[in-house]
C-alpha positions in Angstrom: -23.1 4.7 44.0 -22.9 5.4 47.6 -24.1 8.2 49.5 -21.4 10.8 51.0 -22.4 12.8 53.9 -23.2 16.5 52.2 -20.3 18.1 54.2 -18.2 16.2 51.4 -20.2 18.1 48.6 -18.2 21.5 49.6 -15.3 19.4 50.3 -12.4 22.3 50.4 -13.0 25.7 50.4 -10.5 27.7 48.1 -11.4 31.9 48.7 -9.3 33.6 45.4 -8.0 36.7 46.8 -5.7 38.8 44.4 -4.3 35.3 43.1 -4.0 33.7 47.1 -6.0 30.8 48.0 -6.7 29.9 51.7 -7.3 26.2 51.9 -10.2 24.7 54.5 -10.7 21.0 55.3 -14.4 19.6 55.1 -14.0 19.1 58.6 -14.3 21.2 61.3 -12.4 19.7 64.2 -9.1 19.5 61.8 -9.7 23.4 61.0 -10.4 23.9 64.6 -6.9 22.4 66.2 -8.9 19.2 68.0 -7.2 16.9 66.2 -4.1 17.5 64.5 -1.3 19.4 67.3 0.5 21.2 64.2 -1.8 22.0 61.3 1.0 23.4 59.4 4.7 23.9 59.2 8.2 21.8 59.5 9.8 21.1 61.4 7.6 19.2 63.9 6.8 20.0 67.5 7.1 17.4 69.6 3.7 17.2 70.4 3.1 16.6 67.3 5.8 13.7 66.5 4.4 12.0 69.4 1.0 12.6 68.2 2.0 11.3 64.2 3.6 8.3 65.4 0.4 7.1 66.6 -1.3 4.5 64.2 -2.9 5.7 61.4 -6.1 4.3 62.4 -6.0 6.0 65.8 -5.8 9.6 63.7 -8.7 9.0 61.5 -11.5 12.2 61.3 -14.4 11.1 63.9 -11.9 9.0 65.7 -11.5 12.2 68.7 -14.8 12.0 69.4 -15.0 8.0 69.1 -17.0 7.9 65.8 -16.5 6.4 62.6 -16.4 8.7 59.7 -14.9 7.0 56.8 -16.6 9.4 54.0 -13.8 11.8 55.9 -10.7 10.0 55.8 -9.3 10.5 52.0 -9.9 14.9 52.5 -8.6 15.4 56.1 -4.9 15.5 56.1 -3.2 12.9 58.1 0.5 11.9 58.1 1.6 7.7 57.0 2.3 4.9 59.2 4.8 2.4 58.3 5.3 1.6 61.6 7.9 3.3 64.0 9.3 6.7 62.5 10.7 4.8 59.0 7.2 7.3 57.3 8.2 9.9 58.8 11.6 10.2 58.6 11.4 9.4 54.5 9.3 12.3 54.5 12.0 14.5 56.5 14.4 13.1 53.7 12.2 14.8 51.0 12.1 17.8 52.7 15.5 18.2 52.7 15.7 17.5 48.9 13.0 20.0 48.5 15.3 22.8 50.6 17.5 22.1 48.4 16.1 22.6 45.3 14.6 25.7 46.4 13.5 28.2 44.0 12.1 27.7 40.2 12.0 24.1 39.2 10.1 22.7 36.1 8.2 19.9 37.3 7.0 18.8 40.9 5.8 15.5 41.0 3.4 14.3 43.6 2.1 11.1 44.0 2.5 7.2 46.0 4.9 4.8 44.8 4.4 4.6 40.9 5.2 8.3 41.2 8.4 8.0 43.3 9.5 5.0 40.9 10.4 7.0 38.3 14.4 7.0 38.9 16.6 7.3 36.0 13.2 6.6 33.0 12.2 10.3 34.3 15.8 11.4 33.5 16.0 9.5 30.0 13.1 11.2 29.0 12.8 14.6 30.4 16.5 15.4 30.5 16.0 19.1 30.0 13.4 19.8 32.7 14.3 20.5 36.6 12.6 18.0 38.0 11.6 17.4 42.3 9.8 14.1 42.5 8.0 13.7 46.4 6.7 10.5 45.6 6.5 8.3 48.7 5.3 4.9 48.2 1.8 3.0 49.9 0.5 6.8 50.4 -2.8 7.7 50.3 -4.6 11.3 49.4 -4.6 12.5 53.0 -0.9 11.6 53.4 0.0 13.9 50.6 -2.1 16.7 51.8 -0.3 16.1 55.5 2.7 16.5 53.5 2.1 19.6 51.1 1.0 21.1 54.6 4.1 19.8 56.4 7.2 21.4 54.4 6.4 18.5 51.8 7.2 21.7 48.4 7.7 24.7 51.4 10.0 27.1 48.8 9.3 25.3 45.7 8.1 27.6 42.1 7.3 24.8 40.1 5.8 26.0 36.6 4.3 22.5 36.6 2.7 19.8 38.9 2.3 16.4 37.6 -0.2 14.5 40.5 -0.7 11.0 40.6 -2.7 9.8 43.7 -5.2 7.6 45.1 -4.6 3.9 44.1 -4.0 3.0 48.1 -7.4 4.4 48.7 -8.7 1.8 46.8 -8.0 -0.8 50.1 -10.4 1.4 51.9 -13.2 1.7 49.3 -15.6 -0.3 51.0 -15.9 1.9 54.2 -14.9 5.4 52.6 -16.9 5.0 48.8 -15.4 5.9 45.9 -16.9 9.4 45.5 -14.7 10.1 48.8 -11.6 8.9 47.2 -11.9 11.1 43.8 -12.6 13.9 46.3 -9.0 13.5 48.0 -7.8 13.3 44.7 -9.4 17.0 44.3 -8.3 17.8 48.1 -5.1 17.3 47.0 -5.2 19.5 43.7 -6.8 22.4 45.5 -3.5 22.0 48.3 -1.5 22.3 45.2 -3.3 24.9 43.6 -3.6 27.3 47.1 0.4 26.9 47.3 1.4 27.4 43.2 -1.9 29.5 42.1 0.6 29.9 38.7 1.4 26.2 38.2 -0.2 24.3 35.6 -1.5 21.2 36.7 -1.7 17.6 35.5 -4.2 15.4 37.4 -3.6 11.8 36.3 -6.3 9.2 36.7 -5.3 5.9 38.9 -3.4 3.7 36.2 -6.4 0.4 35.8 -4.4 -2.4 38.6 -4.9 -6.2 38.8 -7.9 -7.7 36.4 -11.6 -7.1 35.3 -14.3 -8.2 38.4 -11.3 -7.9 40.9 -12.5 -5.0 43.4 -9.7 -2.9 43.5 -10.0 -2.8 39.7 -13.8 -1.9 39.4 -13.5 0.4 42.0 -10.4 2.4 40.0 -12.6 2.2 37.4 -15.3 3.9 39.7 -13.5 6.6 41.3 -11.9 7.8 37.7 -15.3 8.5 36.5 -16.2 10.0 39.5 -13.0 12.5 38.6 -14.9 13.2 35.8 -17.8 14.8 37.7 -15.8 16.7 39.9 -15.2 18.3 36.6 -11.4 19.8 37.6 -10.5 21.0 34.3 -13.2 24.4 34.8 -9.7 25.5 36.5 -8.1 26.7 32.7 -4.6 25.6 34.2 -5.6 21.8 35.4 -5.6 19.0 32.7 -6.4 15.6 32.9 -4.3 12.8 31.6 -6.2 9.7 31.2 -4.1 6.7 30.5 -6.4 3.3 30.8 -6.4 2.7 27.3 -3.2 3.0 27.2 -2.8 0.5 29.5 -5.7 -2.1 28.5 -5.9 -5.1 25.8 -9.3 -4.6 24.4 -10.7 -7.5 26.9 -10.0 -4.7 30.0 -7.0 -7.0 30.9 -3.8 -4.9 31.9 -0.7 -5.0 29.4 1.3 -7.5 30.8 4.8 -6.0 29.0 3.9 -2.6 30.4 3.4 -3.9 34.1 5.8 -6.0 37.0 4.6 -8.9 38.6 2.2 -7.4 40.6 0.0 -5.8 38.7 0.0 -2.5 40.2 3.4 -1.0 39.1 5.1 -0.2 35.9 8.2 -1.1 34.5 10.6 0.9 32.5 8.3 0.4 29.6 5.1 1.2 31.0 7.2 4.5 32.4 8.1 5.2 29.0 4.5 5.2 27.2 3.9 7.0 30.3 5.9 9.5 29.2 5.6 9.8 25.7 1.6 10.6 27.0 2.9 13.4 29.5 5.2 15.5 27.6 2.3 16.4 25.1 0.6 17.6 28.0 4.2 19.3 29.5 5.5 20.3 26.7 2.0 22.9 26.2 2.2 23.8 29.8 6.2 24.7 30.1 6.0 26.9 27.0 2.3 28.2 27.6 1.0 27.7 30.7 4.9 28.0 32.4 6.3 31.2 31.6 9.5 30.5 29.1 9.8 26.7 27.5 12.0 25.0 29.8 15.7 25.2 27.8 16.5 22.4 25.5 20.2 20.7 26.5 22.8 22.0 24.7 24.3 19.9 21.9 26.9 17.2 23.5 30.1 18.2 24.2 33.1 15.9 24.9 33.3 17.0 28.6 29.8 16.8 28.9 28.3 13.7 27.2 29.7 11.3 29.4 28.4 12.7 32.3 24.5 13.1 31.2 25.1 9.6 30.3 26.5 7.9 33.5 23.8 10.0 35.0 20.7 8.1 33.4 21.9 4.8 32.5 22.8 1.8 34.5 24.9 -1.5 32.8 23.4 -3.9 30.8 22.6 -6.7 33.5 22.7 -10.4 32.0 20.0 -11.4 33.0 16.3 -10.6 30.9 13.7 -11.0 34.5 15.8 -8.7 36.1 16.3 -5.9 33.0 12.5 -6.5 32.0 11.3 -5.9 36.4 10.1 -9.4 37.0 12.4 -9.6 40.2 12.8 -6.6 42.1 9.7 -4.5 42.6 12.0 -1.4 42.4 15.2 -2.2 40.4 16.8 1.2 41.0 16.2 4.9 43.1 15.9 6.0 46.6 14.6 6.0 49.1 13.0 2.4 48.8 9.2 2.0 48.4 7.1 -0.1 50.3 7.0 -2.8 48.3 10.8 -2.9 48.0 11.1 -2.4 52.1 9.3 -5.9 52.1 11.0 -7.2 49.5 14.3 -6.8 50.6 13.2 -8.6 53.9 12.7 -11.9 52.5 16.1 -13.9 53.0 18.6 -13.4 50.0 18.7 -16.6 48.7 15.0 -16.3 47.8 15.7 -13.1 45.3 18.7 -14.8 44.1 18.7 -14.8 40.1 16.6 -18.2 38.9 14.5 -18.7 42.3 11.7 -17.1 40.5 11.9 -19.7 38.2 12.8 -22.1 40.5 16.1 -23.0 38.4 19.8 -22.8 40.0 21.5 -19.9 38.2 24.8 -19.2 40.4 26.6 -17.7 37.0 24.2 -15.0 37.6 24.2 -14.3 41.3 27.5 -11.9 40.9 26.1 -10.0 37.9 22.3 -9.5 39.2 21.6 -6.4 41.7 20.6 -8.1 45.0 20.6 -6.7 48.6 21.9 -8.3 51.1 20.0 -9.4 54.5 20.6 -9.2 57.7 17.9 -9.7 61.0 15.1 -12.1 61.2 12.9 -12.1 58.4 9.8 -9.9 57.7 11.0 -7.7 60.6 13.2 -5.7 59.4 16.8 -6.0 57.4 19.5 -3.7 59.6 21.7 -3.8 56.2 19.5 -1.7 54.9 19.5 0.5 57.6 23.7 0.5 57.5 23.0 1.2 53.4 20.7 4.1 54.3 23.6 5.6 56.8 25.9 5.3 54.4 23.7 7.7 51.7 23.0 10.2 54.6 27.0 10.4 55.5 27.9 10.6 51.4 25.9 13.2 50.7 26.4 15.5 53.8 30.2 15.0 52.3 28.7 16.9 49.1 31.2 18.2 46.7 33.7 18.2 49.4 34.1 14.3 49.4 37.8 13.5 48.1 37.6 9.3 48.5 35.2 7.3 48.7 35.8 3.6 50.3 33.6 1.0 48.6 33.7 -3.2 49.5 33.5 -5.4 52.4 34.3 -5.9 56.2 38.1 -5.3 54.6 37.0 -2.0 53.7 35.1 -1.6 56.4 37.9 -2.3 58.5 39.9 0.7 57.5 37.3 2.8 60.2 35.7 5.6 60.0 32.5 4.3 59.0 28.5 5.7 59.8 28.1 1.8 61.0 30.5 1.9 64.0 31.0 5.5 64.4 35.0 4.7 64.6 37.5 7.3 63.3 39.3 6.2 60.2 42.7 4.2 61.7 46.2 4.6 61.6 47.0 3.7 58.4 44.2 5.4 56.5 45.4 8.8 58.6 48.9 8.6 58.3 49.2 9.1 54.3 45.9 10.1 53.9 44.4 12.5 56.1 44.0 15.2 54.4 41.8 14.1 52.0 37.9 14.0 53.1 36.8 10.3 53.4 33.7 8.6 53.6 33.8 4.7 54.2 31.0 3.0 52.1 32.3 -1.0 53.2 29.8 -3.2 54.5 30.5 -6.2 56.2 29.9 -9.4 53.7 28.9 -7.3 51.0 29.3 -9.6 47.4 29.5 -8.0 43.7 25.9 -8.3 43.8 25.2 -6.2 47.1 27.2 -3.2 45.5 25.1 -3.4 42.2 22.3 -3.0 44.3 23.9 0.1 46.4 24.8 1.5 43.6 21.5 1.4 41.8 19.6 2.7 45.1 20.9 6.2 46.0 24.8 5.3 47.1 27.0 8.0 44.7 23.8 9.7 43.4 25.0 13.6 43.1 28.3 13.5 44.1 31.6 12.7 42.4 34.6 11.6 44.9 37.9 12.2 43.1 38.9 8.7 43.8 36.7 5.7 44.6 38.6 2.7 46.2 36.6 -0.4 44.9 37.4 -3.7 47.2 35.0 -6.7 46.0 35.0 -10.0 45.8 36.1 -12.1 48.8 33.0 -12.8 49.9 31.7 -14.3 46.4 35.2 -16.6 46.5 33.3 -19.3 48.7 30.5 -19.3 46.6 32.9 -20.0 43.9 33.8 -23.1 46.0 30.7 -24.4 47.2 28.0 -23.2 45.0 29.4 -23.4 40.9 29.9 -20.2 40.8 32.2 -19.5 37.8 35.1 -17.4 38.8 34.6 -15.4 35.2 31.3 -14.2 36.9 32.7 -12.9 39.8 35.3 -10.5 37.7 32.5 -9.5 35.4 30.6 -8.5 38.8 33.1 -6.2 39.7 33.5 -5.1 36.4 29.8 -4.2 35.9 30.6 -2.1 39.6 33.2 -0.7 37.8 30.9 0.2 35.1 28.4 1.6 36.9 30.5 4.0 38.8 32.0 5.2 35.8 28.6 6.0 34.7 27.7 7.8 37.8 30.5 9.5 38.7 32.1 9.9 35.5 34.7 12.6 36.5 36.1 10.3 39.4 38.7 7.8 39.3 37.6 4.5 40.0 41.1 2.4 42.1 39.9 -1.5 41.6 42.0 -3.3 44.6 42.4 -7.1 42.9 41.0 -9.7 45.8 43.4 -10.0 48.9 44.9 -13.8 49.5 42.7 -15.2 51.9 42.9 -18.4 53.6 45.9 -21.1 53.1 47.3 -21.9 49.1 45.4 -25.2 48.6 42.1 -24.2 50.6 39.0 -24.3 48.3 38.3 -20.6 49.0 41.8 -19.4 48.3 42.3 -21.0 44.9 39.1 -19.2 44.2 40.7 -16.0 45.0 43.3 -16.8 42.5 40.9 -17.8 39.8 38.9 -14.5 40.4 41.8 -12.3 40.1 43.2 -13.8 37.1 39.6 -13.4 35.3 40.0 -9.9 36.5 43.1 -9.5 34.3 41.9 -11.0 31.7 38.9 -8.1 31.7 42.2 -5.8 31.3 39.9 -2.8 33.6 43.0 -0.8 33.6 42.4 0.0 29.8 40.2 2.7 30.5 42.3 5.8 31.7 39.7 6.6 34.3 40.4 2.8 36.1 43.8 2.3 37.6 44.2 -1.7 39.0 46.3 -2.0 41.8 47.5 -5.9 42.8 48.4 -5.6 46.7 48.8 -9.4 46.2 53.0 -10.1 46.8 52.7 -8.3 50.1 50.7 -10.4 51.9 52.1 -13.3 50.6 54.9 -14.6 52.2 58.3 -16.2 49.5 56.7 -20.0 49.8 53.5 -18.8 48.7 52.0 -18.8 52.1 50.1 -16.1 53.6 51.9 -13.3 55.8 49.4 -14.3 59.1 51.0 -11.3 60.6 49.2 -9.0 58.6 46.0 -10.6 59.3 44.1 -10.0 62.5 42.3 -13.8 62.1 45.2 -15.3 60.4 43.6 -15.6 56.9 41.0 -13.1 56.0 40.4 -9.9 57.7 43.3 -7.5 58.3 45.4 -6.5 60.8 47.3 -2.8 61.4 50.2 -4.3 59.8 48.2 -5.9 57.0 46.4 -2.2 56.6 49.5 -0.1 56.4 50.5 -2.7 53.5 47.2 -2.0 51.5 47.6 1.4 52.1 51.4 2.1 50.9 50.1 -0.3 47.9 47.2 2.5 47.8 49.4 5.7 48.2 50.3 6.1 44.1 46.8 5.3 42.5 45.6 7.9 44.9 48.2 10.7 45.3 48.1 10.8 41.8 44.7 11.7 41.2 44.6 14.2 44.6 47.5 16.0 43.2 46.0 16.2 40.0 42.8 17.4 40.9 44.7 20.0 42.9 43.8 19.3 46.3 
């Protein structure tokens, strides 16, 4: 074991005044103002945006006065670095979610990326508890302590806090020690104990990460049994939830079926054991520690069952690597992790269904989750980006939003998008414009790139009286060129279908069948034809919540040729003729659920 400088044996200060705590740093500069232009408080000067887009390295304690003090990075607060403002603006994000779940919750949990992967395996289990989850993946103990201090939980009650913190400390073991780390993780309970001196706590030991003899392992190992000497639990409302053996064969090796790929991260079933280990602990503290046990749902009701079931279930996916997280390191939930960000930068073709096994699988492509990339690889994907406006414009719609416009560039193409900042045209506005609207269409967006919306934040909390799905061009060349069946391209959309219906359960969900595109004999237009006759035979418009609308005869002219006029390139994208068609084809499906919702 190393030796810390002593200043680290006080660490934080916590003076117990009538029940307030008043929170000091175990350094004196920070307390003092020389470093850090706002200690406190959201939103940010501007001094001190300027001063938190700096590096993280440039920020370090010691680093004012041109010294190296590594024993002090983990317990002196200091905001992430991803480069740009992408850290800090997910934290602003949070915040927002935080304002508005102001008030008593349940359960606060605060942690790096295993915390903020959660998603829907937090809802599945804990349905009945009111949950805000500030998990922000890659941080470290002093980024969660610049966020407590930075309107990270500002007009939160939680009866609860559930911390998981300190595997990315682990990169920096060498230079800080391990006794440094564990005493972030302390840092970080006192933050939470000075802000919710009523809140039970549950401190979580660093889940064991890669194998036995690997550093980061052995020093995980290290800084969990220097939790134990910190000895947290004296506080009667902290416990400690200690889950390596949980996670261990009895050779030390991780459990491989409770872990992704990398070593580091859980997958649905490694949340779920997780689970079944916290609500013993959560259970105790919600009816003891809590006030009142947090109300068990009320028993199903027709009107309500399909809703708390679109709300924590996504479809069955055909395809076991991506169900089981072997593909994508974060398979559902927003905003995106670190890992993800990177992962979505590789080119698409490399997270196509089969390239981790290095087999051809284009029956899957249409059916798998995949995002779609745009920009030089590595540097940064500007679909994503377009995605991310997309969430930002939905939810500012709220409850508000009437229609919500999901497909392509022909969807796109109706305006009124947060890509190109155009209003919605003509057509749209003339039999629609009463009716609030957001445009969701992304230009060359396949089945697959709408799974993946879907799963990652696109319709979470609202529910648009009508969604206009419009899919499936795009995946008609692959058709052509690539083997992909045309039944796999109707069972995409179908699974889009699905997935909406489970989301939004109370909206109607308008499938538009695949526009002609291209010349009757071309490769991609008989693919079109195939697609949309494996649509019918899925017979969507069964379900009483799907209406099918085939726009088909109008932009075809009597020989079977395509009406050019109502395209704007003579075959694929449309023209203002070619839009006022769609959207008289449009008008019934719609009017009819806007009337009926009484707008």
């Amino acid at each position: 074991m190393r030796c810390i400088p002593s200043i680290l044996i006080v660490m934080v200060a916590v003076l117990w005044v009538q029940g307030v705590a008043a929170l000091e740093y175990a350094y004196a500069p920070y307390n003092n103002g020389v470093m850090d232009p706002q200690q406190t408080g959201w939103p940010l000067t501007e001094e001190e945006k300027a001063y938190v887009l700096k590096p993280e390295h440039d920020r370090r304690p010691g680093r004012e006065e041109n010294q190296h003090k590594p024993a002090l990075w983990p317990v002196v607060p200091s905001a992430g670095f991803w480069g740009g403002t992408a850290w800090l603006d997910f934290h602003a994000g949070l915040v927002k979610t935080v304002a508005a779940s102001k008030g008593p919750i349940d359960v606060l949990l605060v942690g790096d990326s295993i915390t903020q992967q959660w998603g829907p395996t937090w809802a599945k289990n804990f349905p009945e508890w009111k949950t805000v989850n500030i998990g922000i993946g890659g941080d470290k103990t002093q980024n969660v302590l610049w966020r407590l201090d930075h309107g990270g939980v500002a007009g939160l009650e939680p009866k609860a806090c559930v911390l998981l913190i300190g595997n990315n400390n682990m990169f920096f073991t060498p230079e800080t020690g391990v006794e440094a780390a564990a005493e972030g993780i302390k840092a970080c309970l006192m933050n939470l104990r000075e802000k919710f001196p009523e809140a039970a706590i549950v401190v979580v030991k660093i889940f064991p990460a890669h194998a036995p003899g690997n550093a980061f392992y052995e020093d995980i190992k290290k800084t969990n049994a220097a939790i134990d000497a910190l000895n947290l639990t004296a506080d009667p409302k902290v416990q400690l939830l200690d889950l390596t053996g949980d996670l261990l064969n009895a050779d030390g090796t991780l459990k491989k079926d409770l872990y992704h790929a990398d070593n580091i991260h859980l997958i649905p079933a490694g949340y779920d054991l997780y689970a079944a280990k916290l609500r013993l602990l959560l259970e105790k503290v919600l009816g003891a520690g809590g006030g009142e046990p947090a109300a068990k749902p009320a028993a199903a009701t027709p009107s309500t069952a399909p809703k708390a079931a679109a709300n924590s279930k996504s479809p069955e996916y055909p395809y076991a690597a991506y169900v089981a997280g072997r593909m994508d390191p974060q398979p559902f939930g927003w905003p995106l992790t670190v890992a993800e960000l990177a992962y979505v930068q590789t080119p698409e073709y490399s997270r196509k269904p089969g390239h981790e096994e290095q087999k051809h699988l284009p029956a899957m492509w249409p059916v798998v989750p995949t995002a779609a990339r745009w920009g030089e690889e590595h540097l940064s994907n500007a679909w994503i980006d377009h995605h991310r406006r997309i969430i930002d414009e939905v939810r500012a719609a709220g409850s508000a939003l009437d229609i919500l416009l999901l497909g392509d560039s022909i969807t796109q193409g109706w305006g009124g998008s947060p890509i190109d900042r155009m209003p919605l045209g003509e057509a749209w506005q003339r039999r629609f414009r009463d009716a609030r609207t957001v445009n969701a269409g992304i230009g060359g967006d396949r089945t697959e790139n709408i799974l993946w919306r879907l799963e990652h934040g696109l319709v979470d909390g609202v529910s648009p009286k009508v969604i206009v799905l419009m899919v499936g061009v795009n995946n008609a060349p692959l058709v052509a060129a690539n083997g992909v069946p045309a039944d796999a391209v109707a069972k995409g959309i179908a699974l889009c279908v699905d997935n909406l219906r489970r989301k939004c359960p109370a909206s109607q969900v308008v499938v538009v069948k695949v526009l002609p595109a291209f010349e009757p004999g071309s490769p991609t237009h008989e693919a079109v034809v195939a697609i949309n006759e494996a649509i019918d035979r899925l017979e969507l418009g069964a379900n009483s919540s799907v209406r099918v609308v085939d726009a088909s005869a109008r932009f075809l002219k009597a020989d079977g040729g395509l009406n050019a006029t109502a395209y704007s390139d003579g075959h694929l994208h449309l023209s203002a003729e070619g839009y006022a068609l769609l959207a008289e084809a449009l008008e019934p499906a719609i009017r009819a659920v806007i009337a009926g919702a009484g707008a």
